[in-house]
N, CA, C and O atoms as CSV, one atom per row, in Angstrom:
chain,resi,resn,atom,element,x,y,z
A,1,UNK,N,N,-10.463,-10.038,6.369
A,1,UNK,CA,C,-9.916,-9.962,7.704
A,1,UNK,C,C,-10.038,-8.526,8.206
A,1,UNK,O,O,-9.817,-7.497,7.568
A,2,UNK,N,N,-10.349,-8.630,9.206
A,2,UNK,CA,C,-10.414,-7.277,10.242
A,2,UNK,C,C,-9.556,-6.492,10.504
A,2,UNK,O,O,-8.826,-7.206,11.191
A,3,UNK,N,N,-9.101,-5.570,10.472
A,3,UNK,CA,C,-7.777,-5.161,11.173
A,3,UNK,C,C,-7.891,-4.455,12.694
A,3,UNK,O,O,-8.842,-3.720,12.956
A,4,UNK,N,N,-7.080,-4.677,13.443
A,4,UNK,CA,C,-8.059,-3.692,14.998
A,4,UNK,C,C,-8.180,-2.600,14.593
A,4,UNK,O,O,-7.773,-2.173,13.513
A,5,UNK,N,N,-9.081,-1.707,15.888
A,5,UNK,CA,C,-9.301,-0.104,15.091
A,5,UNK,C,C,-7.802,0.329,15.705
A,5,UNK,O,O,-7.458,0.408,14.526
A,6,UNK,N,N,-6.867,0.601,16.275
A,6,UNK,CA,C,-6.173,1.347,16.239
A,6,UNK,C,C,-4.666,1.560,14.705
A,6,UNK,O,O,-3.973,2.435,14.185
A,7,UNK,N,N,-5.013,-0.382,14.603
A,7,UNK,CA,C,-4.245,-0.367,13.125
A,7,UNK,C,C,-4.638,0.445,11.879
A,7,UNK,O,O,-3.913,1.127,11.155
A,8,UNK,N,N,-6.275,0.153,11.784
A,8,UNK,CA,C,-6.976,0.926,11.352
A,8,UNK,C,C,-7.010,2.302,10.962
A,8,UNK,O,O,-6.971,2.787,9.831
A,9,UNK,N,N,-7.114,3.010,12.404
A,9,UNK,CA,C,-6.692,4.320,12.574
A,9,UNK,C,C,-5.376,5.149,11.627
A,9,UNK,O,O,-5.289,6.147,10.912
A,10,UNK,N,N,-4.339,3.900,12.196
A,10,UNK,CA,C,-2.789,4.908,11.919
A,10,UNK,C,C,-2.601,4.353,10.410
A,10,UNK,O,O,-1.553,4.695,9.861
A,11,UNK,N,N,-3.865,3.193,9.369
A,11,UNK,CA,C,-3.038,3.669,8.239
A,11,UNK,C,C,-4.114,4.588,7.248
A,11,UNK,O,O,-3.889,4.912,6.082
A,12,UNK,N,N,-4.939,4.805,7.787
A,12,UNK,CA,C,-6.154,6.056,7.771
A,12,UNK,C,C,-5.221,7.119,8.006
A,12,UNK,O,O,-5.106,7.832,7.010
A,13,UNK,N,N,-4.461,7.499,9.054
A,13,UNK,CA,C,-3.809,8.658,9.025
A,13,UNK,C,C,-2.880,8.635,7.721
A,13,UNK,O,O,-2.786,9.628,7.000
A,14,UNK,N,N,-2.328,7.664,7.512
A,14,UNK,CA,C,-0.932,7.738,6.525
A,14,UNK,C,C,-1.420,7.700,5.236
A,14,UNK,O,O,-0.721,8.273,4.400
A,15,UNK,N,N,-2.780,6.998,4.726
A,15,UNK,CA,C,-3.276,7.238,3.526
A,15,UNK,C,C,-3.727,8.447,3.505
A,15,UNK,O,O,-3.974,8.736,2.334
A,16,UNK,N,N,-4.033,9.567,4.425
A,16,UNK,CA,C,-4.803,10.683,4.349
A,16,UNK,C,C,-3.449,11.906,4.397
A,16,UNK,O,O,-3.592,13.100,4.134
A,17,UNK,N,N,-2.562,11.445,4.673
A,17,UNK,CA,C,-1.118,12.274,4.085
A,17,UNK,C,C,-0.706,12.473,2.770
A,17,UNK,O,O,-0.327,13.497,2.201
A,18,UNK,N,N,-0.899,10.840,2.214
A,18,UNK,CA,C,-0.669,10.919,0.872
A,18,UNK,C,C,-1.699,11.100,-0.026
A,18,UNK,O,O,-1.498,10.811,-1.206
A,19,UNK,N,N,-2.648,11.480,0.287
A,19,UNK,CA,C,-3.946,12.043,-0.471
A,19,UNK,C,C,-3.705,13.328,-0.719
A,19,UNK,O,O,-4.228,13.982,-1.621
A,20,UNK,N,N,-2.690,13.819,0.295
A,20,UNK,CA,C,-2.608,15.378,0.170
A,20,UNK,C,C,-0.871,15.943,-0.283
A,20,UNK,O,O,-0.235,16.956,0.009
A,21,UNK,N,N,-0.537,14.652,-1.166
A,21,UNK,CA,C,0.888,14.679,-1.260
A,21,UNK,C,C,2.694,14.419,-0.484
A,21,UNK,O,O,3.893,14.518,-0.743
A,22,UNK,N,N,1.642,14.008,0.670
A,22,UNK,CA,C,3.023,13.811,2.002
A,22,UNK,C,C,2.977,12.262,1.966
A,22,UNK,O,O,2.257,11.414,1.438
A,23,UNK,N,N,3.913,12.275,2.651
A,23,UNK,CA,C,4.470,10.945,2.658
A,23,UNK,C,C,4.900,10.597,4.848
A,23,UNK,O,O,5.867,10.719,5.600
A,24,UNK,N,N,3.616,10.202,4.927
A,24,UNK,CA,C,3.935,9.726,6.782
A,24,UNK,C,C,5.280,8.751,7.205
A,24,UNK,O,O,5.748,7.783,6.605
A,25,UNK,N,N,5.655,9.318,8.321
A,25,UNK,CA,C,6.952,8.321,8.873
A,25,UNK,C,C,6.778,6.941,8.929
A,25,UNK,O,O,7.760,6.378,9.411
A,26,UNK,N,N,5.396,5.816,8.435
A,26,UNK,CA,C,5.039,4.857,9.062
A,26,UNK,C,C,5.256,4.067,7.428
A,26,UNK,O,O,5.471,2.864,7.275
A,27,UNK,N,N,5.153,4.948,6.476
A,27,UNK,CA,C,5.276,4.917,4.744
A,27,UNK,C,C,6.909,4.714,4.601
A,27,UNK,O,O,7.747,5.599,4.773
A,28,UNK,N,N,7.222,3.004,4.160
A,28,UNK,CA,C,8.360,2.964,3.628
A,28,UNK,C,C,8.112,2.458,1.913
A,28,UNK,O,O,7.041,2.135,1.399
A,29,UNK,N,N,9.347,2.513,1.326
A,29,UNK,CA,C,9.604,1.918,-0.021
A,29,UNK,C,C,8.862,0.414,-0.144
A,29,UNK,O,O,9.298,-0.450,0.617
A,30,UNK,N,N,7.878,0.085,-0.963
A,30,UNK,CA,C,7.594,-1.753,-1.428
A,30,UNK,C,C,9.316,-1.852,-1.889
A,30,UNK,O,O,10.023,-1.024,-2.462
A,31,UNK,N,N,9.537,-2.845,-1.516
A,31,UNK,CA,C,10.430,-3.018,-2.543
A,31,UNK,C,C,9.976,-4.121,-4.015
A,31,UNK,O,O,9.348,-5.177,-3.933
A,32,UNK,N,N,10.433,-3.579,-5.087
A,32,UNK,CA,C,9.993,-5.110,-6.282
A,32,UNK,C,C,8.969,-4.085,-7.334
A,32,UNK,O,O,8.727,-4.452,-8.484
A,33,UNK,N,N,8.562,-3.113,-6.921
A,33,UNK,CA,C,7.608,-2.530,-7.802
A,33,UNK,C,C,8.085,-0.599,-8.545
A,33,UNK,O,O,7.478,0.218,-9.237
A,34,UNK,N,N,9.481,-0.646,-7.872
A,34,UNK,CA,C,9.914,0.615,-8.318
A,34,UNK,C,C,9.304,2.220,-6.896
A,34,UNK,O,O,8.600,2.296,-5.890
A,35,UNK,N,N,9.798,2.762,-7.389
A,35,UNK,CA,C,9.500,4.569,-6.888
A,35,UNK,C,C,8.198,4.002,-7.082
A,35,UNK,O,O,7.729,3.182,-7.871
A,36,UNK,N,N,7.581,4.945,-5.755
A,36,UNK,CA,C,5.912,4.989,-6.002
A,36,UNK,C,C,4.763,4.156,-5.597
A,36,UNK,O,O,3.583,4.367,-5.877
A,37,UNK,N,N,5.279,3.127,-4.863
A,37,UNK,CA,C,4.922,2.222,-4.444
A,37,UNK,C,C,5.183,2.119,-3.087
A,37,UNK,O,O,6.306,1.731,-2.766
A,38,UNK,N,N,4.350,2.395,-2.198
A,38,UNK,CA,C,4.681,2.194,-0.615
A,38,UNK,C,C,4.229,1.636,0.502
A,38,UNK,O,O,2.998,1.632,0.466
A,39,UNK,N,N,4.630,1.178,1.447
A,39,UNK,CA,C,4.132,0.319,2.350
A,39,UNK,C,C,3.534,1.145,3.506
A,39,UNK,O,O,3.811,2.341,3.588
A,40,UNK,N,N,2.608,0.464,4.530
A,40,UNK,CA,C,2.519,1.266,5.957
A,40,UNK,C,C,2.592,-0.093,6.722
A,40,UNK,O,O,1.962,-1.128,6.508
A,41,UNK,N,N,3.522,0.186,7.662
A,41,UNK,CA,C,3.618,-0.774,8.620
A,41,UNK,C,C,3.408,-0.684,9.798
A,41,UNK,O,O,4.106,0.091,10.452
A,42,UNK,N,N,2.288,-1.517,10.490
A,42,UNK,CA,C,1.938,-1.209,12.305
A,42,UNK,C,C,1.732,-2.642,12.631
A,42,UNK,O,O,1.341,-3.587,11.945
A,43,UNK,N,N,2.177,-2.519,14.114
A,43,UNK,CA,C,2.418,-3.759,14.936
A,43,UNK,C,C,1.185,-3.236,16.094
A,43,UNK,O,O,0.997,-2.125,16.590
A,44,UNK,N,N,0.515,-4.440,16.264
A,44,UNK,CA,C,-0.236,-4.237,17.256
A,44,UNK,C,C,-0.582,-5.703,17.828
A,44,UNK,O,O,-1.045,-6.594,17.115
A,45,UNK,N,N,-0.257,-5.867,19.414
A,45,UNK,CA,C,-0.297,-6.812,19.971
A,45,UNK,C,C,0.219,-8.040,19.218
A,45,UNK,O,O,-0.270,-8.975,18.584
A,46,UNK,N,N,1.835,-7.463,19.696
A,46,UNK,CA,C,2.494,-8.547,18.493
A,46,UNK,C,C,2.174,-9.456,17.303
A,46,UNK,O,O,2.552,-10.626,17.251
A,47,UNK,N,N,1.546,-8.926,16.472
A,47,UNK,CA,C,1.147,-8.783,15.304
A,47,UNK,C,C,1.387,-7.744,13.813
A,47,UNK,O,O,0.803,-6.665,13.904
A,48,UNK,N,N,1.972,-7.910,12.825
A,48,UNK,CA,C,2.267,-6.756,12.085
A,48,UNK,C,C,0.960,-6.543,10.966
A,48,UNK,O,O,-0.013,-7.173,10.549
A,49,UNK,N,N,1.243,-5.985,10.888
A,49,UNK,CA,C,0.022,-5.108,9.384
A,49,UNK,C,C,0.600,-4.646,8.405
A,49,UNK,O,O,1.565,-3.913,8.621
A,50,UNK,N,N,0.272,-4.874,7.280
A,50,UNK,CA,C,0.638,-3.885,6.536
A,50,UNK,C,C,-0.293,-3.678,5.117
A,50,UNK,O,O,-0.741,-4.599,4.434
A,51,UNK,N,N,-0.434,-2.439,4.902
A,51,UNK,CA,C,-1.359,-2.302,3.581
A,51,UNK,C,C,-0.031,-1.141,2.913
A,51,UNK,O,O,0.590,-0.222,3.447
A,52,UNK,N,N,-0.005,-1.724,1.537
A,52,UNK,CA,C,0.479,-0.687,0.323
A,52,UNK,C,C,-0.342,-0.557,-0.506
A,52,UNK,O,O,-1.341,-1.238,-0.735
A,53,UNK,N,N,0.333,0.978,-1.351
A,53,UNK,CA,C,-0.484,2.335,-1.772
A,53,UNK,C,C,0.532,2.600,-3.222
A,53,UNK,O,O,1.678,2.165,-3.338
A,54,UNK,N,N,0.119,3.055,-3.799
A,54,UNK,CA,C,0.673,3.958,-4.974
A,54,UNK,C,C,0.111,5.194,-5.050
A,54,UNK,O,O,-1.065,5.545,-4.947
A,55,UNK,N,N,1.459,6.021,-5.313
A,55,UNK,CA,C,1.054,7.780,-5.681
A,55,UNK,C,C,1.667,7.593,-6.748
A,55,UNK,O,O,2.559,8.442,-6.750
A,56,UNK,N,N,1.764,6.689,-8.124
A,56,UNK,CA,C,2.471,6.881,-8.819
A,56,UNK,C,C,1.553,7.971,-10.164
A,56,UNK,O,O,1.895,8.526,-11.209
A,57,UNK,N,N,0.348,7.841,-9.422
A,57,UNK,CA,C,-0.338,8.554,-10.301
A,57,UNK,C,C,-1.256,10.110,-9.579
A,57,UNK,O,O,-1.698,10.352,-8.456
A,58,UNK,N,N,-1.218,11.127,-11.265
A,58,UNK,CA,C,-1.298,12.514,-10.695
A,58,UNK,C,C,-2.784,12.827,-9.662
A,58,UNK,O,O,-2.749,13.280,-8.518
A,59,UNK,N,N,-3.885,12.488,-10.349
A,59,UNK,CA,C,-4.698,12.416,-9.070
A,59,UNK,C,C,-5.271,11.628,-8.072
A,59,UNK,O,O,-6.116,12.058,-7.288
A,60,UNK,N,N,-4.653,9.992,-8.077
A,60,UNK,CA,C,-5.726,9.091,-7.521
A,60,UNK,C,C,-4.012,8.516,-6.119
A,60,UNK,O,O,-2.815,8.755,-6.278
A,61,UNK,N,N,-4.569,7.919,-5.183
A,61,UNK,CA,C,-3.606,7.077,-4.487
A,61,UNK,C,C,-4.591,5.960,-4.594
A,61,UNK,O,O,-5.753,6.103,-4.212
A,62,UNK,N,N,-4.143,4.862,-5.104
A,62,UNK,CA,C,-4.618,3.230,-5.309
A,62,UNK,C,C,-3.893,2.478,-3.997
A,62,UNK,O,O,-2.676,2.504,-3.818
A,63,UNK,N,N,-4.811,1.829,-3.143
A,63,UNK,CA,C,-4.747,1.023,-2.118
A,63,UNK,C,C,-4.850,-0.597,-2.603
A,63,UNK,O,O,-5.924,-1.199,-2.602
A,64,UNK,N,N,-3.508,-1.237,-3.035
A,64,UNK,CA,C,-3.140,-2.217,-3.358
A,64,UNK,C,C,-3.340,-3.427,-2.488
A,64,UNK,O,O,-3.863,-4.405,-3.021
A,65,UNK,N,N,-3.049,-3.483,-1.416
A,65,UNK,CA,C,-3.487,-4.905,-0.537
A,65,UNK,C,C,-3.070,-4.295,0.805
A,65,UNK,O,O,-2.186,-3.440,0.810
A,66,UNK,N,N,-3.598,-4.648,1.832
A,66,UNK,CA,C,-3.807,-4.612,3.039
A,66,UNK,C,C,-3.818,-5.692,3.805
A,66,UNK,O,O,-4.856,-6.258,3.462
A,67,UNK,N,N,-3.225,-6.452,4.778
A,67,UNK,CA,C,-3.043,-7.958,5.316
A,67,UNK,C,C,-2.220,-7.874,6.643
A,67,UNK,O,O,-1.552,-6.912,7.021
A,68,UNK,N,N,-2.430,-9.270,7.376
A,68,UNK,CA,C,-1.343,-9.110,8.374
A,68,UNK,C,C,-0.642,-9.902,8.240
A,68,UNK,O,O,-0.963,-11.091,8.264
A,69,UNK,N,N,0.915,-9.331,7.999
A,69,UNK,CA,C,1.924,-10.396,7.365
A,69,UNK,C,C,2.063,-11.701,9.095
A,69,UNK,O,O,1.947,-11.777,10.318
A,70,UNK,N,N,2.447,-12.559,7.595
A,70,UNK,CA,C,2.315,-13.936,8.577
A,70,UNK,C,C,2.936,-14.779,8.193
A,70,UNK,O,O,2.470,-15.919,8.213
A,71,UNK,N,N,4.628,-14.446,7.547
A,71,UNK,CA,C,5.264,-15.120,6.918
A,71,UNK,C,C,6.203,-15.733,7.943
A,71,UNK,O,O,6.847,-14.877,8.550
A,72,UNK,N,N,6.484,-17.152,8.342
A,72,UNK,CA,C,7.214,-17.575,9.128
A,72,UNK,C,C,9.213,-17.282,9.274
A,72,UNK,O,O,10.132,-17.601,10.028
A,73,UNK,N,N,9.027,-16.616,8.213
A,73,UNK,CA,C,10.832,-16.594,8.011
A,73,UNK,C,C,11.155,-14.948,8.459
A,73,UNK,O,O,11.890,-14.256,7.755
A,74,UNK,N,N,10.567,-14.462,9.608
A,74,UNK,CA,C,11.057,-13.076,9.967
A,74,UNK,C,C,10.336,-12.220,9.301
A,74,UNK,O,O,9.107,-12.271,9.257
A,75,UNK,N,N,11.288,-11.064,8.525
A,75,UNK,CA,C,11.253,-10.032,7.922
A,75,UNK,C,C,10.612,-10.106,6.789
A,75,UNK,O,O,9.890,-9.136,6.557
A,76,UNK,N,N,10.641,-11.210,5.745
A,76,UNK,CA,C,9.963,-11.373,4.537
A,76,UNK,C,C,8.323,-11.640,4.237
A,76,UNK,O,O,7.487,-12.339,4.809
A,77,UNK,N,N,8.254,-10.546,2.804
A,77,UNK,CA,C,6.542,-10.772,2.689
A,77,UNK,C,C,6.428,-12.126,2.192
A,77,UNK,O,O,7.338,-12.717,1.612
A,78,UNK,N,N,5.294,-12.591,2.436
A,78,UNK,CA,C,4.907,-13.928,1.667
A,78,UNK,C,C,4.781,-13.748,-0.376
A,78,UNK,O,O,4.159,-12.817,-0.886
A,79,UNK,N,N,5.327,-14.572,-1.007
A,79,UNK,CA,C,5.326,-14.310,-2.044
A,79,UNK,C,C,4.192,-14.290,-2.940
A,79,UNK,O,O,4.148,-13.839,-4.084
A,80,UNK,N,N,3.108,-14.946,-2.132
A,80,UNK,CA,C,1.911,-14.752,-2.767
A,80,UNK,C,C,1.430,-13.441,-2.763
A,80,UNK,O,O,0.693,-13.018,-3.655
A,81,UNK,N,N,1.997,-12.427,-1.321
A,81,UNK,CA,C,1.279,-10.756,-1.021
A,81,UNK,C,C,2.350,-10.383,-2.271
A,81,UNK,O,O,1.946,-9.915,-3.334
A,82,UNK,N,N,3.630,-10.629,-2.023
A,82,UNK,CA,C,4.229,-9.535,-3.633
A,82,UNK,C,C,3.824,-9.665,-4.977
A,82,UNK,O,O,4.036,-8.770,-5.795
A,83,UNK,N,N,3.152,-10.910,-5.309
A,83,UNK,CA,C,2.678,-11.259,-6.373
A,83,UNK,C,C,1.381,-10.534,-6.583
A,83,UNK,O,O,1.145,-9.987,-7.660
A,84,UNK,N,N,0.411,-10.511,-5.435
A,84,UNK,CA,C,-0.945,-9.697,-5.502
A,84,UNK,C,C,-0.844,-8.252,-5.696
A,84,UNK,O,O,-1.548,-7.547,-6.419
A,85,UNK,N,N,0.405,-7.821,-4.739
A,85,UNK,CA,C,0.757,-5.764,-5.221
A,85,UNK,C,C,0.669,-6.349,-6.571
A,85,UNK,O,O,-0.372,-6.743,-7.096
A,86,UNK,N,N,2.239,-6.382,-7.259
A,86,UNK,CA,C,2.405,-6.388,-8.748
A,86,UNK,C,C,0.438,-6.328,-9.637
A,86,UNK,O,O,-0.309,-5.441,-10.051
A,87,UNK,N,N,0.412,-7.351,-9.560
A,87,UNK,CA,C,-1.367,-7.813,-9.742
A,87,UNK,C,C,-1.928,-6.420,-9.997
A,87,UNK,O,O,-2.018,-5.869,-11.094
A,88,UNK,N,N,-2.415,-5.773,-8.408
A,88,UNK,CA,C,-2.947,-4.569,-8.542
A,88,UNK,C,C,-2.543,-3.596,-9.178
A,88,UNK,O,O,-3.225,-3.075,-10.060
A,89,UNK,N,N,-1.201,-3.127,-8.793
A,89,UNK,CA,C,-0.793,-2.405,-9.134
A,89,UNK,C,C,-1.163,-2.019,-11.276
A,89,UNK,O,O,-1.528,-0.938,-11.740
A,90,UNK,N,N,-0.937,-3.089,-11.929
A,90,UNK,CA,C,-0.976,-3.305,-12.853
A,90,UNK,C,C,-2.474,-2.795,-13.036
A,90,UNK,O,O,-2.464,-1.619,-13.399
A,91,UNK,N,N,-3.659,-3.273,-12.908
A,91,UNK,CA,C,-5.032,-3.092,-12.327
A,91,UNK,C,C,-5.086,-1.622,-12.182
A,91,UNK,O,O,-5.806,-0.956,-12.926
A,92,UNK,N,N,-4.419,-1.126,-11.334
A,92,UNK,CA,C,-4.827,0.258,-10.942
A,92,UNK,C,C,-4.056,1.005,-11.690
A,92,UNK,O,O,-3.981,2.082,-11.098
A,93,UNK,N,N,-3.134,1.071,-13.130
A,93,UNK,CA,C,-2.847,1.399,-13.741
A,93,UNK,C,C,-4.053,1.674,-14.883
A,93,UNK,O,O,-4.521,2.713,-15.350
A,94,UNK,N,N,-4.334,0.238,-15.111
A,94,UNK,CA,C,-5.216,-0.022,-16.089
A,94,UNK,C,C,-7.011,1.006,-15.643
A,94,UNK,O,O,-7.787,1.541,-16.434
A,95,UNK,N,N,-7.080,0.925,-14.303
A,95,UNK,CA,C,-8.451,1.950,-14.373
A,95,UNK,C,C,-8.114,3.530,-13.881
A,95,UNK,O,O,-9.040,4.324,-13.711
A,96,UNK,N,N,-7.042,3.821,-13.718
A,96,UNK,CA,C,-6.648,5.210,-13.901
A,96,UNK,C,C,-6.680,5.445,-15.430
A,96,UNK,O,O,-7.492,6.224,-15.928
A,97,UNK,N,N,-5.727,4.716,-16.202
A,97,UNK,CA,C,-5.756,5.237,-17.484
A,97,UNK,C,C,-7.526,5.823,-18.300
A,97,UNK,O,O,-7.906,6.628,-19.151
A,98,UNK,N,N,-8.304,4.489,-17.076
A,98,UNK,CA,C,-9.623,4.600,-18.507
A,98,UNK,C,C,-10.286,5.909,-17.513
A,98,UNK,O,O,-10.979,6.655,-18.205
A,99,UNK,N,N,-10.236,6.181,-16.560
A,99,UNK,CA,C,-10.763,7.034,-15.587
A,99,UNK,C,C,-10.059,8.336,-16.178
A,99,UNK,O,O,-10.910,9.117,-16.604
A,100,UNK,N,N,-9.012,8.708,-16.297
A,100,UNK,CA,C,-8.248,10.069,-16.589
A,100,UNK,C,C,-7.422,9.979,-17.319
A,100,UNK,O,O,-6.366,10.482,-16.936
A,101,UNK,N,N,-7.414,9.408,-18.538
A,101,UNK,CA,C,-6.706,8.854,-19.293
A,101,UNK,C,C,-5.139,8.887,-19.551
A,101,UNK,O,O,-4.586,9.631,-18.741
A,102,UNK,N,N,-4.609,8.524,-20.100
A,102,UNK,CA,C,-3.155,8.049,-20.237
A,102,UNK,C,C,-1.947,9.811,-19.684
A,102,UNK,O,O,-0.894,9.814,-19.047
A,103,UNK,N,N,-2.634,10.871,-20.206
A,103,UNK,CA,C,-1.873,12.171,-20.087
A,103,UNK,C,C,-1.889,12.775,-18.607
A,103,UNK,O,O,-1.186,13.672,-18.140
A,104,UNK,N,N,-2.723,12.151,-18.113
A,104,UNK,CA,C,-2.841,12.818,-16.449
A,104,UNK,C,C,-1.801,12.023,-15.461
A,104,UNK,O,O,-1.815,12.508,-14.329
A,105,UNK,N,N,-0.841,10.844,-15.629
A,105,UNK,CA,C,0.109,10.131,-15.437
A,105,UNK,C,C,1.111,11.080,-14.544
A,105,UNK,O,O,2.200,10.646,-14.168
């Protein structure tokens, strides 16, 4: 799925904060996966977005899933998107370690 370019844009800005150690106003807490794990959320033409990120590690930020939530009950992610972070997350543990191994954490 596509995202428009201006959604695009603003989580390009917020991943390019935390590339450099900051954390953008648009970056809240995932909840379910601990510290370190964060969301970016943009609405565009009543529509929401959201892609989460991990800085839980010393040199890489891992881009976990990206989607436009489309869960009918309000505020809540669909449980299949929290199931896919966890997923990655796990994943992007596993190729940091073999990439820079276990001490660069």
């Amino acid at each position: 799925m596509d995202f428009p370019e201006e959604v695009q844009d603003g989580v390009g800005v917020a991943l390019s904060v935390a590339q450099f150690g900051g954390k953008h106003p648009s970056a809240k807490p995932w909840k379910g996966e601990g510290p370190g794990v964060l969301e970016i959320v943009e609405d565009h033409s009543g529509n929401t977005y959201r892609a989460s990120y991990t800085v839980k590690f010393a040199v890489a930020v891992y881009v976990l899933h990206a989607f436009q939530k489309k869960s009918p009950k309000g505020v809540k992610t669909a449980h299949k998107d929290v199931e896919l972070v966890g997923k990655r997350l796990k994943m992007a543990r596993d190729d940091y370690e073999v990439r820079h191994g276990k001490d660069k954490q």
